[in-house]
C-alpha positions in Angstrom: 0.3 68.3 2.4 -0.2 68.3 -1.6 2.8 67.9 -3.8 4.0 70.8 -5.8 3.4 70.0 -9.3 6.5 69.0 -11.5 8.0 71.6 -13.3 7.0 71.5 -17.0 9.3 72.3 -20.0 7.8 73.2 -23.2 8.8 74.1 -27.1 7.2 77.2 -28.3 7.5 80.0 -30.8 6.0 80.8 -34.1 6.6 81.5 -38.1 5.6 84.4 -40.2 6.2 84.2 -44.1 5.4 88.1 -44.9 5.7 89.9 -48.1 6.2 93.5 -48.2 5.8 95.7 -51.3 8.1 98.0 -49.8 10.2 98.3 -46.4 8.5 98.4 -43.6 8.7 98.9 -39.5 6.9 96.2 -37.5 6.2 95.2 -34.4 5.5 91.8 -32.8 4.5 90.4 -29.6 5.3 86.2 -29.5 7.8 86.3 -27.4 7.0 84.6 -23.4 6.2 87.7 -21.1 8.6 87.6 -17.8 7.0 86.0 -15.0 8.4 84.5 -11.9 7.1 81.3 -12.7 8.8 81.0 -16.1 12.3 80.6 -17.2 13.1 80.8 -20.4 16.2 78.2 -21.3 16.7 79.5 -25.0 15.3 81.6 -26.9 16.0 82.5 -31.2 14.7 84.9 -33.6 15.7 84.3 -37.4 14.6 87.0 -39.8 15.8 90.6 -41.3 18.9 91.8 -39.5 17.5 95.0 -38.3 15.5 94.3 -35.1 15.3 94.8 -31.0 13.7 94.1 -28.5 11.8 96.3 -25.8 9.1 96.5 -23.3 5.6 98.7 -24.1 3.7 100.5 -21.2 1.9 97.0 -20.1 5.3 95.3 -19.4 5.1 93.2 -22.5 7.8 92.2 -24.6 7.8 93.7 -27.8 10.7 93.0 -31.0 10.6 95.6 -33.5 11.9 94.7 -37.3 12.9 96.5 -40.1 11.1 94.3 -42.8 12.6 94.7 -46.5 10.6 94.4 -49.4 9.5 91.7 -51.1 9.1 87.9 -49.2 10.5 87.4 -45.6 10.3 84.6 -42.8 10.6 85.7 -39.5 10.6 82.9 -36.9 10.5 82.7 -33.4 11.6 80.1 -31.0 12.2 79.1 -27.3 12.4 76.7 -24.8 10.6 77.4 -21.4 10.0 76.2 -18.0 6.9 76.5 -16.0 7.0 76.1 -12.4 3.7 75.7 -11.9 2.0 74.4 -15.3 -1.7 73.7 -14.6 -4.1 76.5 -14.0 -5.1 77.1 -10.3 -8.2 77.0 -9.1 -9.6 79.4 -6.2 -13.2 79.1 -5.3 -13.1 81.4 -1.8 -11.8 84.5 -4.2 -13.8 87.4 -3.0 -14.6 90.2 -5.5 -13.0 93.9 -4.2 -15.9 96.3 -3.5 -15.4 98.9 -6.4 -14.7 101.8 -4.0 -11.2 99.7 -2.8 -10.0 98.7 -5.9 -6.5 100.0 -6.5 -6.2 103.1 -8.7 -4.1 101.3 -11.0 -6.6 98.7 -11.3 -9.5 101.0 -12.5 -8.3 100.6 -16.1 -8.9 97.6 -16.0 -12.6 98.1 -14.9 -13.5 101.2 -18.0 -14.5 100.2 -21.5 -11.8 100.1 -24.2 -11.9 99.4 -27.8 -13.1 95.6 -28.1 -15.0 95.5 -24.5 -17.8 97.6 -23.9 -19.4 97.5 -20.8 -21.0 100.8 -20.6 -23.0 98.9 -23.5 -23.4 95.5 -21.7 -24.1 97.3 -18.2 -28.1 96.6 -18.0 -27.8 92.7 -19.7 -24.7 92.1 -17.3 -26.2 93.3 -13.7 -30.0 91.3 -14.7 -27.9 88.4 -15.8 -25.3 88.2 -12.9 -26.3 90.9 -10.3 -27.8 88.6 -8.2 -25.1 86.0 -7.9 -22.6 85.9 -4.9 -19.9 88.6 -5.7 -16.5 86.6 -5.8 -15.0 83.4 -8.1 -18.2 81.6 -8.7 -20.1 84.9 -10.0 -16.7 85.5 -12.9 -17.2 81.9 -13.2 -20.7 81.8 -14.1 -20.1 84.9 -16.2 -17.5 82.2 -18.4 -20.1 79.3 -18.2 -22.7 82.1 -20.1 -20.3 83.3 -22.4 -19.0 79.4 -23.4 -22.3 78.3 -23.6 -23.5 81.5 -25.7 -20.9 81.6 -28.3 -20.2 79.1 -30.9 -16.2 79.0 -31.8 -16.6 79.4 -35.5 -13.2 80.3 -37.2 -13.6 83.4 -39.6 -17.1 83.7 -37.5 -15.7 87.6 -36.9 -13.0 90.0 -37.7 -10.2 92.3 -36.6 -12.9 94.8 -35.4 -15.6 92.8 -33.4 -16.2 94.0 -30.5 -17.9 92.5 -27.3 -21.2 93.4 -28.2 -21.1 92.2 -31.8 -20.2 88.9 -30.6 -22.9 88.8 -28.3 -25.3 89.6 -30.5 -23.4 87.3 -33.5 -23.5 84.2 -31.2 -19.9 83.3 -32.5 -16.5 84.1 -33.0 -13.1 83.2 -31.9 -10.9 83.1 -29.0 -10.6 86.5 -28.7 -14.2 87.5 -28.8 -15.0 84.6 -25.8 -12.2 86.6 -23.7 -13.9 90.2 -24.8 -17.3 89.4 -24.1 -16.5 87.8 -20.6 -13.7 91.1 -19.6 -16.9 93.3 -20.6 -19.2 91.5 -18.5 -16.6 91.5 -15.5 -16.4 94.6 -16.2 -19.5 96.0 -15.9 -20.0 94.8 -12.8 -17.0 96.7 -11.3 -14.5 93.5 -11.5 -11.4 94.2 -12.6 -10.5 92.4 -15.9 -7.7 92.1 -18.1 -7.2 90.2 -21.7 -4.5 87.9 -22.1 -3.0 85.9 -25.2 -0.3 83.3 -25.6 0.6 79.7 -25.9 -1.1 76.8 -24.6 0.1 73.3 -25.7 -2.8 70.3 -26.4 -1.7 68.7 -23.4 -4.4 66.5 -21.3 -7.4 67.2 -24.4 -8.1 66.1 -27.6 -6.4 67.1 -30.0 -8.5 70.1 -32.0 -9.5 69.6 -35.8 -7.6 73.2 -36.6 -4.1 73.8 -36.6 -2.4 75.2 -33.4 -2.5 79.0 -32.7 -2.2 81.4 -29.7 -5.0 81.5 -27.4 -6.6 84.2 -25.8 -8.3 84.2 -22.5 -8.3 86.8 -19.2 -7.2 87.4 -15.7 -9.4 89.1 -12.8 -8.2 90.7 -9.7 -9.9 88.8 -7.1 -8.8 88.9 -3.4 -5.6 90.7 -4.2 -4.2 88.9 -7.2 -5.2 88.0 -11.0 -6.3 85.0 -11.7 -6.7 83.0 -14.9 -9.9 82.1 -16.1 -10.9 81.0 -19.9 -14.1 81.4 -21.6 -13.1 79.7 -25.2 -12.3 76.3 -23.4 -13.9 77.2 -19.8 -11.6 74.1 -19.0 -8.5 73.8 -16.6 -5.7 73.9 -18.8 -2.0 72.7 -18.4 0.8 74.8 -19.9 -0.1 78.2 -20.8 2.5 80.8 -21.7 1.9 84.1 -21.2 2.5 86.2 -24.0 0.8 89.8 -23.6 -1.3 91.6 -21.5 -3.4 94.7 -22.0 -7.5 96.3 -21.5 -8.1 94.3 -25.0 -6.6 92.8 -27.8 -5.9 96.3 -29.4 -2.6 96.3 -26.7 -1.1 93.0 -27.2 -1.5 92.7 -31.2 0.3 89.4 -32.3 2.0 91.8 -35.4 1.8 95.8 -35.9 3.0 96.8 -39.1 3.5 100.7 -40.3 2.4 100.2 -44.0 1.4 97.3 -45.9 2.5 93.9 -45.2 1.0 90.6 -46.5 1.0 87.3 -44.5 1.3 85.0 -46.4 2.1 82.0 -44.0 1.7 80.7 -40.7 2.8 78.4 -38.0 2.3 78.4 -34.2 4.6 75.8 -32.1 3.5 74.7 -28.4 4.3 71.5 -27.4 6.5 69.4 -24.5 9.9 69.6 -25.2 11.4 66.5 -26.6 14.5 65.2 -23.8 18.0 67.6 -24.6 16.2 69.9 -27.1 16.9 73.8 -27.0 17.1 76.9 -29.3 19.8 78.1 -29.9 20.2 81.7 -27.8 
């Protein structure tokens, strides 16, 4: 019988430098979504005064600021345990004929604003149609899309959708996990985006600076599982930050007027022995 794998404790969080030319209301999604999985040891947020937290219609966990005028940092940080830290791997996942897919489920199966595939449709079902429905057809879907796409920083923007990327050939994160959900999609799998942490353990370390990641989940034989076109590599340490239909419902920061960025910093590493934040 296999071991379970050790728990894994990581340092994460994040840094925004913002300047506002006048107050303004904002909303930000960094903090680690609750899972079963995860503990969180400690967790901080230093910044403007005014702020809560709560929880939007995907379960996420949201804090919303009062941001002042002129410069502000606001800085998030925590300490987190992962039960089970590397992702799993489920070849004999069967795919859920369309016509039992839970209702709640079928959101996750119509376009939305970044994944289209009412427009993918014809390229997805002569591309994939033919495969074995189940793990190895989503994962060929991910091989196509990692292979297709070149991960070209700047190579989009805040309003490329699925279908631009395809046709573009490049793009980030987020457009790897938009063009693989539409494919999914279009082929009556359930598939939801996810962003969040995941710490350089196990892989060399990247030329650019850490950021959040983005990658997606699809319901296969009755649970969601991870799967990650921008890497399309098992990956030890991800933290869940947001899930939603795209990246339109788990925005890393939602201001109501204008605010500038004018710095930042993403944290996700082990934690070094008898570190915490401060709660």
């Amino acid at each position: 019988m296999p071991l379970a794998p050790a728990p894994l404790t990581l340092a994460v969080g994040c840094v925004f430098d913002v300047d506002a030319p006048a107050p303004v209301s904002a909303v930000l999604q960094v903090a680690p979504a609750a899972d079963p999985a995860l503990a969180v040891r400690s967790e901080r947020w230093d910044g403007p005064d005014a702020h809560h937290a709560y929880l939007d219609g995907y379960g996420n966990r949201c804090e919303r600021f009062m941001v002042p005028a002129g410069r502000s940092r606001i800085a998030y940080s925590a300490e987190v345990v992962l039960a089970a830290p590397h992702d799993a791997i489920d070849p004999a996942a069967a795919e859920t004929p369309i016509m039992y897919v839970a209702d709640d489920h079928l959101r996750y199966v119509m376009p939305s604003r970044f994944c289209l595939p009412d427009e993918l449709g014809t390229e997805a079902w002569e591309r994939f149609g033919d495969l074995a429905p189940g793990w190895s057809r989503v994962q060929a879907v991910v091989d196509f899309v990692h292979g297709h796409l070149e991960f070209t920083p700047g190579g989009s923007n805040p309003w490329t959708t699925s279908s631009d990327a395809l046709r573009a050939g490049q793009g980030v994160c987020r457009d790897f996990a938009h063009l693989a959900i539409a494919f999914c999609r279009a082929l009556n799998i359930p598939a939801r985006y996810v962003f969040g942490y995941i710490p350089n353990i196990g892989v060399p370390e990247p030329p650019e600076a850490m950021d959040f990641a983005a990658w997606f989940e699809v319901h296969l034989d009755g649970r969601w599982h991870t799967f990650d076109a921008r890497n399309n590599t098992p990956r030890t340490g991800r933290v869940v930050v947001g899930r939603g239909r795209d990246a339109v419902d788990v925005a890393l920061i939602t201001s109501f007027g204008a605010l500038g960025l004018e710095g930042f910093e993403v944290i996700a590493e082990p934690a070094a022995a008898g570190a915490g934040a401060a709660g």
